[in-house]
C-alpha positions as CSV (number, residue, x, y, z in Angstrom):
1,X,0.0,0.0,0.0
2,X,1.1,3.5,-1.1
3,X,2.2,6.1,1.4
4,X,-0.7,8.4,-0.2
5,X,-3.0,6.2,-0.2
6,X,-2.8,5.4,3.6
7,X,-2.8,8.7,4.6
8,X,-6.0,9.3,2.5
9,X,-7.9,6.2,4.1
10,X,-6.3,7.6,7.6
11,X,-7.9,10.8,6.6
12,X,-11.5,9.5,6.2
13,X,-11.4,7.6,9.7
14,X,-13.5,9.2,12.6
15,X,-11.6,10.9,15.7
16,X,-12.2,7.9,18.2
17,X,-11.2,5.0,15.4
18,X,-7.7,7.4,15.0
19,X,-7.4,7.5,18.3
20,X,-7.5,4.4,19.8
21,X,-4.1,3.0,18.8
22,X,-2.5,5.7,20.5
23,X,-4.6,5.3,23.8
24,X,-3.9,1.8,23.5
25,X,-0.3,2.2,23.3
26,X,-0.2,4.3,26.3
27,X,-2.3,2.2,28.3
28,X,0.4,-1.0,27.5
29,X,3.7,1.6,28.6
30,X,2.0,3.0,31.3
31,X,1.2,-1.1,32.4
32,X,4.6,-2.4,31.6
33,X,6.7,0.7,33.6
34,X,4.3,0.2,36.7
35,X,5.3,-4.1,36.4
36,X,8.8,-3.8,35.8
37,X,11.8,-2.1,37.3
38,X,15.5,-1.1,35.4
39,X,18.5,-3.1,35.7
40,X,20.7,-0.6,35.1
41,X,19.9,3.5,34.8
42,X,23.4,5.0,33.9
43,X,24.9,7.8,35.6
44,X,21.8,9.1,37.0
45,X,23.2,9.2,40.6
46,X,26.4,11.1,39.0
47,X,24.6,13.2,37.0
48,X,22.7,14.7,40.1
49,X,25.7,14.5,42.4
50,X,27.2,16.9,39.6
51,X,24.6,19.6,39.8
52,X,24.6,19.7,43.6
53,X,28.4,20.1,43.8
54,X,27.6,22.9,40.8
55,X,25.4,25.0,43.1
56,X,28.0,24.3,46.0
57,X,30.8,26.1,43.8
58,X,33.1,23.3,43.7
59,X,34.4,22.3,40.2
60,X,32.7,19.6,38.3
61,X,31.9,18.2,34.9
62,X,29.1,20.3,34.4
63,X,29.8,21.0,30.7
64,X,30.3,17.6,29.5
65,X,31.0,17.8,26.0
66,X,28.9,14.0,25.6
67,X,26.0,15.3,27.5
68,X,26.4,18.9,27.0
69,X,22.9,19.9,28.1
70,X,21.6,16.9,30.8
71,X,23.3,18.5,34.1
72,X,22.6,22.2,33.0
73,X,19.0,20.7,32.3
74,X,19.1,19.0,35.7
75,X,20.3,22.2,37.6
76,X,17.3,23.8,35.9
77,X,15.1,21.7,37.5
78,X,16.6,21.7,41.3
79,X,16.1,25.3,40.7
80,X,13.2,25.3,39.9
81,X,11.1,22.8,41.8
82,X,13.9,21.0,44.0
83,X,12.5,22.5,47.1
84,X,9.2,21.4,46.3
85,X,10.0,17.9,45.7
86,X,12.0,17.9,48.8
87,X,9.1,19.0,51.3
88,X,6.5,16.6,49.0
89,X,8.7,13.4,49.1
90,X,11.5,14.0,52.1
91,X,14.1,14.1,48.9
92,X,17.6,15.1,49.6
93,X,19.4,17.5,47.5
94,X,20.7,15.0,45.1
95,X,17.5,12.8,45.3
96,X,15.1,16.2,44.2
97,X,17.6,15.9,41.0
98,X,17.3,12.7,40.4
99,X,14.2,12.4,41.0
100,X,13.9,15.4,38.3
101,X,15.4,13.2,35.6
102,X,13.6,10.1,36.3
103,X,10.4,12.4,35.9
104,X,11.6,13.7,33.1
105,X,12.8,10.1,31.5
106,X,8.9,8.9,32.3
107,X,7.5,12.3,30.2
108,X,10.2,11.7,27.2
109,X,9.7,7.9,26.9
110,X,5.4,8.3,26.5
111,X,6.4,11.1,23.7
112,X,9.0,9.0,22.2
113,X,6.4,5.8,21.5
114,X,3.3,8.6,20.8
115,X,5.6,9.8,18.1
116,X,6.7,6.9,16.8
117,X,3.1,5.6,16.2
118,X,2.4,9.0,14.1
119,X,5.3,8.3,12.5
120,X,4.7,4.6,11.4
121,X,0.9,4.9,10.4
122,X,2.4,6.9,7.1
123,X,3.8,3.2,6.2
124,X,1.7,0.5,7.9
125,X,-1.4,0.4,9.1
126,X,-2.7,1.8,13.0
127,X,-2.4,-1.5,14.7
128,X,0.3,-3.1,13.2
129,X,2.5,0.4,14.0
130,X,0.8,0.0,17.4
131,X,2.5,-3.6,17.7
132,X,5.8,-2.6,16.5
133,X,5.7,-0.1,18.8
134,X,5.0,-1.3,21.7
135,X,6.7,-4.7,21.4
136,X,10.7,-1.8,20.4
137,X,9.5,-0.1,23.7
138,X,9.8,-3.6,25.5
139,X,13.1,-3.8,24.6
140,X,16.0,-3.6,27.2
141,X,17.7,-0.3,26.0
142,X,14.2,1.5,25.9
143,X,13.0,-0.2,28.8
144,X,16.1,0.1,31.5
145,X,16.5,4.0,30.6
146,X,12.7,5.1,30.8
147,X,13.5,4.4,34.2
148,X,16.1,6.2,34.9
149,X,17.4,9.6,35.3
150,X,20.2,9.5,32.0
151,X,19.6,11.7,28.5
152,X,19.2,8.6,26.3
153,X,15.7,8.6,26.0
154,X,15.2,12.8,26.2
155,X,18.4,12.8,23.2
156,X,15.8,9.9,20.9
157,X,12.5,11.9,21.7
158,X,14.6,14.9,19.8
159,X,15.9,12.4,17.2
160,X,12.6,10.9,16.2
161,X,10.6,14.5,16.2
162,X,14.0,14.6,13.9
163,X,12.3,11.9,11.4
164,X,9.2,13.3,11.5
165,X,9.9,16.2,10.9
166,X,11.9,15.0,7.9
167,X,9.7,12.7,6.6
168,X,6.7,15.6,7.1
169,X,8.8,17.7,4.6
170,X,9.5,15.3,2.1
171,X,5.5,14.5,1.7
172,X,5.5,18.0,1.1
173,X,6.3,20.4,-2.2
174,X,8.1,22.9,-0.2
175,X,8.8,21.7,3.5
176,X,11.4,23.8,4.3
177,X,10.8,25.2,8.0
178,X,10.3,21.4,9.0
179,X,13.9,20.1,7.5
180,X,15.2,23.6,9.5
181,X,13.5,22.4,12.4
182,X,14.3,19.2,11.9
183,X,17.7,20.4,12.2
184,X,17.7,22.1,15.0
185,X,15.7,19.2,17.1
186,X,18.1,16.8,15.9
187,X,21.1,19.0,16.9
188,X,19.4,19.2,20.6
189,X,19.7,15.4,20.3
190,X,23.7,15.4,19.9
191,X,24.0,17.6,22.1
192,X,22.3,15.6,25.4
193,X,24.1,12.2,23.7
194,X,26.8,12.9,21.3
195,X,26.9,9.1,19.7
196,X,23.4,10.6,18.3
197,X,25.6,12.2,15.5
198,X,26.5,9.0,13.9
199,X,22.5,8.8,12.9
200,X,23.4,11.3,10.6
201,X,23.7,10.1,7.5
202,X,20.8,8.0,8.3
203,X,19.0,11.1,8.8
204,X,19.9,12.5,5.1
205,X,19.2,9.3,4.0
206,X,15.3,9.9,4.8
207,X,15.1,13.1,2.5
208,X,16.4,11.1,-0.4
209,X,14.7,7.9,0.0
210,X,11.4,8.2,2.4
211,X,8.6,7.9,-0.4
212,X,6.4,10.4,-1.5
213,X,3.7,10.6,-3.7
214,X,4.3,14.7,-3.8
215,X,7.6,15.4,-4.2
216,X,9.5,13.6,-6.9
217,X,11.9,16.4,-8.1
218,X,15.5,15.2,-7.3
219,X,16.5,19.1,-7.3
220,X,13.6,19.6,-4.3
221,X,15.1,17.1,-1.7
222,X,18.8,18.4,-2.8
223,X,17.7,21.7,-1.5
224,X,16.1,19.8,1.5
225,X,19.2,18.4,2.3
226,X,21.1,21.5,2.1
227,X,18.7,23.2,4.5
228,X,19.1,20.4,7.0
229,X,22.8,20.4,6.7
230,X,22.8,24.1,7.5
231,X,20.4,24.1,10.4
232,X,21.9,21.3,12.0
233,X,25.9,22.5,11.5
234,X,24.7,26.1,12.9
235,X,22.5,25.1,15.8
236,X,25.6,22.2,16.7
237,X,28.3,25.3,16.6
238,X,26.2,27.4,18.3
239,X,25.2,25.9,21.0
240,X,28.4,23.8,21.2
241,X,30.8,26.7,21.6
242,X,28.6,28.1,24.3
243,X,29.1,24.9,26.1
244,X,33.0,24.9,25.6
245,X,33.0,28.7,26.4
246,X,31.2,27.8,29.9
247,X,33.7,24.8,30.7
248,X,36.5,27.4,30.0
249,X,37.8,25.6,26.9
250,X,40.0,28.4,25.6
251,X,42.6,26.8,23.0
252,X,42.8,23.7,21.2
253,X,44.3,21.5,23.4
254,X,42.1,22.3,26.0
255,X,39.1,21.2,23.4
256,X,40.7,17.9,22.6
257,X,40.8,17.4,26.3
258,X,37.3,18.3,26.7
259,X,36.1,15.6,23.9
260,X,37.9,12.8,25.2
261,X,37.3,13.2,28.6
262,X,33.5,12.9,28.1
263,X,34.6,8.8,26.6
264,X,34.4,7.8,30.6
265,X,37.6,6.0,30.7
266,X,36.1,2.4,29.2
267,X,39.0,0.3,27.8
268,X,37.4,-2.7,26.6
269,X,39.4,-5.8,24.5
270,X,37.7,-8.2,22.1
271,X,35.2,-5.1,21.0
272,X,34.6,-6.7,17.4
273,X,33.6,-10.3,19.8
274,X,31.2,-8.7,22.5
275,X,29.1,-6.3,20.0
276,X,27.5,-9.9,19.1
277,X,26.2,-9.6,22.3
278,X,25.8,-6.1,22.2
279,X,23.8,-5.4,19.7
280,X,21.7,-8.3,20.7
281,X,21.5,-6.6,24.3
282,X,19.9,-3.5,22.7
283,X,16.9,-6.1,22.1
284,X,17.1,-8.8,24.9
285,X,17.8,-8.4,28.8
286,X,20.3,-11.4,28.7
287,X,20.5,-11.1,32.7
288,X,23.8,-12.6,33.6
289,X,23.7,-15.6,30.6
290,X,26.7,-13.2,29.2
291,X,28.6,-14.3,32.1
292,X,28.4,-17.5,31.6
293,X,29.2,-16.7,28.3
294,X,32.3,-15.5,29.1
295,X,32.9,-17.8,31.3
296,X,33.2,-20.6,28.7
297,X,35.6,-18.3,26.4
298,X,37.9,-17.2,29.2
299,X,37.8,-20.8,30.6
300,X,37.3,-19.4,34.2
301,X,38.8,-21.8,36.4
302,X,36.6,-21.0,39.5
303,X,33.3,-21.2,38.2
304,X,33.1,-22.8,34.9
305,X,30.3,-22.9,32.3
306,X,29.0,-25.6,30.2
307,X,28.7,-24.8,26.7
308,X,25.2,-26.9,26.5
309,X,24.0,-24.5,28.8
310,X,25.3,-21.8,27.3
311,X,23.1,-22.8,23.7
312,X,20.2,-23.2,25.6
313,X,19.6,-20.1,27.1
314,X,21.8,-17.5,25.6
315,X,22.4,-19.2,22.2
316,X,18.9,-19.4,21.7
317,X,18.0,-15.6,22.1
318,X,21.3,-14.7,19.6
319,X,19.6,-17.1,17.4
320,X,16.5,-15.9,17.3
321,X,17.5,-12.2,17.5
322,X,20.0,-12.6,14.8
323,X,17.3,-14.6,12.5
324,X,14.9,-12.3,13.4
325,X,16.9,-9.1,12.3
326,X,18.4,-10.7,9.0
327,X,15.1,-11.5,7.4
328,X,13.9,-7.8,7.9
329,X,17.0,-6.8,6.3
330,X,16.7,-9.7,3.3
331,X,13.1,-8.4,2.8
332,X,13.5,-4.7,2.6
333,X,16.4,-5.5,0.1
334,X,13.9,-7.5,-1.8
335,X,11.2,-5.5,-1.4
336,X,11.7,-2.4,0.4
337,X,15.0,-0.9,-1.0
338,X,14.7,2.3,0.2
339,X,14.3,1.6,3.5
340,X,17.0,-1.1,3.5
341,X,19.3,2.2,2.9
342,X,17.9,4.3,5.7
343,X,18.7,1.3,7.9
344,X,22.0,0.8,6.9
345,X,23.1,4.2,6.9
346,X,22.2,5.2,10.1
347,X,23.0,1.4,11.8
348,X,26.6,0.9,10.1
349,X,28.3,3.9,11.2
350,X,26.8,3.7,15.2
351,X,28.0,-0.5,15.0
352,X,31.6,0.8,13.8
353,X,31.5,3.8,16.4
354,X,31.1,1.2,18.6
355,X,33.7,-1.9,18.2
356,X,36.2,0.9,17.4
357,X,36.1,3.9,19.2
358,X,34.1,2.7,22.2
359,X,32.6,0.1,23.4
360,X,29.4,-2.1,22.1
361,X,28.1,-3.9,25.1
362,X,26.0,-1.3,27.4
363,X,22.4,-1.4,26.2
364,X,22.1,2.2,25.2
365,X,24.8,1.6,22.4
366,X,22.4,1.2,19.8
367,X,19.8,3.5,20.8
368,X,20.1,6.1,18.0
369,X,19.2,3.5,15.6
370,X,15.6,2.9,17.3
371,X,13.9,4.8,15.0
372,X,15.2,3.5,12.1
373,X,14.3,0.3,13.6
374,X,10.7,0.8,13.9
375,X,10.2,1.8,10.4
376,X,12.5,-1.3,8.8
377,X,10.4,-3.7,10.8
378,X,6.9,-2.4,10.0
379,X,7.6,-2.3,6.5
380,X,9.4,-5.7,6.7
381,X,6.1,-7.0,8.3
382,X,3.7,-5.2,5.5
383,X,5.8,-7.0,2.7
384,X,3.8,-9.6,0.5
385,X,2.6,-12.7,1.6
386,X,5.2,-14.9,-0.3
387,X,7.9,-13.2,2.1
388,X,5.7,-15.4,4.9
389,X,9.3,-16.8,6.4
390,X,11.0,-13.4,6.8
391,X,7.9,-12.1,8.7
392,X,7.4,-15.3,10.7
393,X,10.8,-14.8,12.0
394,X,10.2,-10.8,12.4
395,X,6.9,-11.6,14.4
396,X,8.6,-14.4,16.4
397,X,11.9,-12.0,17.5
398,X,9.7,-8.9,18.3
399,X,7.0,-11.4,20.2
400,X,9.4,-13.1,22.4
401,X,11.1,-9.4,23.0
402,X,8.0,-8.7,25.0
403,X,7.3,-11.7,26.6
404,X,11.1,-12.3,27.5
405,X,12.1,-8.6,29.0
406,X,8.7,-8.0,31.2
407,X,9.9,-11.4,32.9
408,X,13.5,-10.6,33.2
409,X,12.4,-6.6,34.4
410,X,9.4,-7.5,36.8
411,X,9.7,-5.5,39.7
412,X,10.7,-7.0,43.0
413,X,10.6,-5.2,46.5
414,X,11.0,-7.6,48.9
415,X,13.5,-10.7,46.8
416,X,16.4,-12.0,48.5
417,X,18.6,-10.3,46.8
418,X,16.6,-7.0,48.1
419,X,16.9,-8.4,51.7
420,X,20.5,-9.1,51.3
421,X,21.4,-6.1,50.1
422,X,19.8,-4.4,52.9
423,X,21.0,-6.2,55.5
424,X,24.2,-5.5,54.7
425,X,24.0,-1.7,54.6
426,X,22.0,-1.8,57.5
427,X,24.9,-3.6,59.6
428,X,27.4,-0.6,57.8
429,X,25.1,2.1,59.1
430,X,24.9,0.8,62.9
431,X,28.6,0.2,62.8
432,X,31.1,2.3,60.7
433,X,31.9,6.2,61.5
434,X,30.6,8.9,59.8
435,X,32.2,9.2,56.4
436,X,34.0,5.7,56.6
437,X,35.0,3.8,53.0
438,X,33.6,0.6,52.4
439,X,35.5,-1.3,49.2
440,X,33.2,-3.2,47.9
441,X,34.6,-5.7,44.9
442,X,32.9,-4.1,41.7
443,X,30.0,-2.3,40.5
444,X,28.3,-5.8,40.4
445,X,27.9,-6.2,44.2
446,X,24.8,-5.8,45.1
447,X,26.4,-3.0,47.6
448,X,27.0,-0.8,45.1
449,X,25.1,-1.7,42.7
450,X,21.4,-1.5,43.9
451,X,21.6,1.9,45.5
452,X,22.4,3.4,42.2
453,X,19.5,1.5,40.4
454,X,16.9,2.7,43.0
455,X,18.6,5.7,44.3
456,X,15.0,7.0,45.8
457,X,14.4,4.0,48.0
458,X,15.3,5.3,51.2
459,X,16.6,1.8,52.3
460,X,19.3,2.3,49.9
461,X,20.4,5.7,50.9
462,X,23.8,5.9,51.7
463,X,25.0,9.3,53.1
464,X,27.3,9.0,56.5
465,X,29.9,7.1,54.6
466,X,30.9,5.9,51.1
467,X,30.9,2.9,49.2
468,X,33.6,2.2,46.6
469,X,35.0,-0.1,44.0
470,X,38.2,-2.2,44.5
471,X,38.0,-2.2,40.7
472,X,36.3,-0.6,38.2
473,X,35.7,-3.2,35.3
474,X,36.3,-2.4,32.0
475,X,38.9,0.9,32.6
476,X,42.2,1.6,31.6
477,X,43.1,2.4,35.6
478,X,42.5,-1.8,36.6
479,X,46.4,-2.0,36.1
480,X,46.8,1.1,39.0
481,X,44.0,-0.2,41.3
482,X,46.9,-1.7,44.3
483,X,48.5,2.1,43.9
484,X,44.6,3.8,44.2
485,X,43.7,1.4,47.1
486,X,47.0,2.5,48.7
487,X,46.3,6.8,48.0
488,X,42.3,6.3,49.2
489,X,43.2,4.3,52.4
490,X,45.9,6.4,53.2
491,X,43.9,9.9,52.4
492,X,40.9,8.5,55.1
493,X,43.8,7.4,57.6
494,X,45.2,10.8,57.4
495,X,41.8,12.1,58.2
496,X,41.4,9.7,60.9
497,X,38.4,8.1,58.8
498,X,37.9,4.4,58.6
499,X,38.2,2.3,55.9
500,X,36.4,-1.1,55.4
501,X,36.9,-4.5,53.2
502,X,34.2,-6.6,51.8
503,X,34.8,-9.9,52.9
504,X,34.3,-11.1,49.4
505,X,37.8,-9.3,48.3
506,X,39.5,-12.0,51.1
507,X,38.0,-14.9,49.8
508,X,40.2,-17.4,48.2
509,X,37.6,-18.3,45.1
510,X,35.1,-15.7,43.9
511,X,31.0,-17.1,44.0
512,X,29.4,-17.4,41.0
513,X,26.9,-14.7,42.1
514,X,29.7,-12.4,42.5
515,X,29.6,-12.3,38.9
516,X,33.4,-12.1,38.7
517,X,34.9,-13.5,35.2
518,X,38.6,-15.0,35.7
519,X,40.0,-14.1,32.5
520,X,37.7,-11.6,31.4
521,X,40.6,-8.9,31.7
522,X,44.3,-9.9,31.4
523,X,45.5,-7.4,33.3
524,X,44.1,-8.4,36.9
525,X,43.4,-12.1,38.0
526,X,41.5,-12.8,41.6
527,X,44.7,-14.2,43.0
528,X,46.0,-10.6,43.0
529,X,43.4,-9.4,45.6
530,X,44.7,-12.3,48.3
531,X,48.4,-11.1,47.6
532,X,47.4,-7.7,48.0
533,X,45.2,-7.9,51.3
534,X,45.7,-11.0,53.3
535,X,48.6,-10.1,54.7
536,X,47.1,-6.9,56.2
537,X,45.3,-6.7,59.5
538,X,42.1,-6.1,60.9
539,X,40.5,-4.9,64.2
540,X,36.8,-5.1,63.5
541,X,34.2,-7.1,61.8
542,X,30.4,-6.8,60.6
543,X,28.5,-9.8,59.8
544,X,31.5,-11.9,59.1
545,X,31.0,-15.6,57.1
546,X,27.9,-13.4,55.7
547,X,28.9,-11.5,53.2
548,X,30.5,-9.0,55.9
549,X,33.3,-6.3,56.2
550,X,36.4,-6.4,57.6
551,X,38.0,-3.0,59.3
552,X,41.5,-2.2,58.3
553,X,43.9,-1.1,61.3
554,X,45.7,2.0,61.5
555,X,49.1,0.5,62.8
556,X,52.6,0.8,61.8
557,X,52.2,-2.5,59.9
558,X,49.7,-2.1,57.8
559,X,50.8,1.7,57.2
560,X,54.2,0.1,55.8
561,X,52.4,-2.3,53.5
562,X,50.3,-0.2,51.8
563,X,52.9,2.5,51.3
564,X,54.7,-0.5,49.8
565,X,51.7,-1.1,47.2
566,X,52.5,2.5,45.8
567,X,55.5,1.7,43.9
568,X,54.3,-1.5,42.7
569,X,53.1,0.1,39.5
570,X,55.4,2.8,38.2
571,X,53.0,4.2,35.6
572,X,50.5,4.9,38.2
573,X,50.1,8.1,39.7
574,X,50.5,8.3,43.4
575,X,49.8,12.1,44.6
């Protein structure tokens, strides 16, 4: 079916019958984010720690040149109703900013899908648009970050009101204030997530080949293009030297040092080897199947994996993800070229963005590409009925995307984990002195993990002392962590401040719930951790044979081996 012809039946249909997709569709997101609960939100808890130490006058990232708008936005907000939300809810500081974000996540991610159903009834029809829809929101990129307080989903509302705006023009003969605003909206996009920009030629790419019944003139979506270029280069230098200007980026040097810096320090091997997971993990919450994964690769000598297993569980969503996305690929080339090209211009250059500049495994990695998504698989899924294979597969991958992630993401208050987790910082808040470091293995302890994921649950809230990382996976500092360890225990010793162990980093085998991959990372093995702090010694202990914490003593001793642990690394910095 013609794109004219659907808007012309679309047209005739009464206000209730146009309608009712879109009330549906907000019905299932408003369903799915009450049942289910993120696994991971980003820096949310950063982001807001970053705007309160901005109001304090000390000096932080608050022009980041990746997210140069999301902690000026965030400021905005504290200003503006932080007090409020502190009286209404008992928020701290930080919390009335997060809490902020998360609001505004929740606002931008019921636009986002409204948006994306206008945009897909020009191609398909209500319902079917409605499916696609709905079953892309279920996915674990879209559904972990409309929970949290990050600027993924804010940066795609402004990249698909980007497409629609495009796509508006192009059905028109002279659409020239939508590809400006398009432009401008898209530029507002880069500029809260700067891997947006890699969407860009994806975004040309929907001038030349979106169809249109009223504009076939070559010469007409040249000029198009040249008016989006335009916008989007002026609003992007605009707003992007005011930004640099703020941060006090005054010469070249101090620029390039501004871009990399906002690349968070990852240092990832074997990038080309995980974005088969990663881009699967845009789709499917894999839970810890990756591990296991890994596991097998790495031939992890403390908890190994079974490759049977491994085909069984995570083998089977790869397959059916991988089987899923090739047959909407063979059948826009076969019947929908046009859109086969949107695809694959704005999808190649974020997957090589990826494996070689940064890194392809978080969920959000493929985020720009969502709208793109949406319209390949509804026109896959509209293709003839001799293409009956390709859209079995289609139906089967975007089916089991639902069904799959609101299991895996169902909210749970009161599971052991939960009760774990709470125990322990419960035992840490009757025991240690105000602002007291606790070292907790990595970010995958529950410890540190869980308070950042629900940083409003007040059972989480950690303020009279801090918990930290040993090690801070994936990072090119893992080589320095004995010299850090050393600086950050003897910084709290010199402030008479405690510091604490997790009994976990004592252990002489890491659990399998720990999560900890032997092998994963050459440069640090779990052996290193016993070397390191067994032979120190301890004065106090909080639910130990639990999953407790050991105090380190401030003797002589231990003094002398730490101060040893400095020079171990040379290339490390140690003031």
């Amino acid at each position: 079916m013609e794109v004219s012809s659907l808007l012309n039946r679309n047209g005739k249909k009464s206000l209730s019958t146009r309608l009712a997709p879109y009330l549906m569709l907000t019905a299932l997101f408003l369903t799915t984010y009450w049942l289910t609960a993120p696994e991971y939100i980003g820096d949310t808890v950063y982001y807001a720690g970053d705007v309160i130490a901005h109001t304090e006058g000390d000096q932080t990232r608050f022009w980041e040149f990746g997210h140069l708008l999301w902690r000026p936005y965030g400021y905005l907000g504290h200003s503006l109703i932080g007090g409020w939300y502190s009286n209404l809810f008992g928020d701290t500081p930080t919390q009335s900013v997060i809490r902020w974000l998360i609001h505004t996540n929740f606002v931008c991610s019921a636009a986002v899908l409204i948006l994306l159903l206008f945009l897909l009834r020009k191609i398909a029809d209500p319902w079917l648009s409605c499916a696609v829809v709905f079953a892309l929101s279920c996915s674990a990129s879209f559904l972990n970050y409309s929970h949290s307080g990050a600027p993924y989903i804010p940066a795609l509302l402004f990249s698909v009101l980007a497409v629609v705006l495009l796509t508006a023009a192009v059905q028109r003969p002279s659409g020239l204030r939508y590809v400006i605003l398009a432009g401008v909206s898209f530029c507002l996009a880069c500029a809260l997530w700067f891997p947006f920009s890699f969407t860009g030629l994806g975004m040309l790419s929907l001038v030349y080949f979106f169809p249109s019944a009223t504009m076939p003139l070559r010469r007409s979506r040249h000029k198009q293009a040249t008016y989006f270029l335009f916008s989007l280069a002026s609003a992007t230098l605009v707003l992007f030297t005011v930004g640099a200007a703020a941060e006090g980026v005054r010469n070249l040097s101090q620029l390039s040092h501004w871009v990399w810096e906002s690349g968070n320090a990852w240092s990832q091997s074997r990038t080309a080897m995980r974005a088969v997971t990663g881009l699967a993990r845009s789709m499917w919450d894999f839970g810890h199947e990756t591990i296991l994964l890994k596991r097998w690769l790495f031939s992890d000598p403390y908890n190994p994996a079974w490759l049977g297993d491994i085909v069984m569980t995570l083998g089977t969503k790869l397959a059916a993800f991988y089987l899923g996305l090739s047959a909407a690929i063979w059948i826009l080339w076969k019947h929908s070229r046009p859109f086969f090209f949107m695809l694959l211009t704005a999808g190649f250059p974020v997957l090589l963005f990826a494996v070689l500049l940064f890194e392809p495994s978080s969920a959000e990695r493929f985020l720009p590409v969502f709208p793109f998504a949406c319209l390949a698989f509804a026109t896959a899924l509209r293709a003839p009925r001799h293409y009956f294979i390709g859209i079995a597969l289609i139906s089967v991958l975007l089916g089991s995307t639902v069904v799959v992630n609101l299991k895996e993401r169902r909210r749970e208050d009161s599971s052991p984990r939960w009760a774990a987790a709470i125990t322990r910082l419960e035992a840490l808040k009757r025991n240690v002195r105000p602002r007291a470091l606790a070292l907790s293995l990595t970010f995958r302890d529950d410890l540190s993990g869980l308070p950042t994921i629900r940083p409003l649950d007040k059972r989480l809230a950690i303020s009279l002392f801090q918990v930290s990382d040993m090690v801070t996976i994936a990072s090119p500092r893992i080589p320095c962590w004995r010299a850090e360890f050393a600086l950050r225990t003897l910084r709290r010793w010199a402030s008479n401040q405690e510091v604490w162990l997790s009994e976990r980093l004592l252990a002489k085998r890491p659990e399998a719930h720990w999560l900890w991959v032997e092998g994963d990372d050459p440069r640090i093995r779990w052996s290193d951790f016993s070397a390191v702090l067994a032979p120190l010694e301890f004065d106090a202990k909080i639910l130990p044979g639990r999953d407790g914490f050991y105090r380190l003593a401030q003797n002589q001793a231990n003094r002398d081996r730490i101060i040893k642990e400095l020079g171990v690394n040379k290339s490390c910095p140690t003031s």
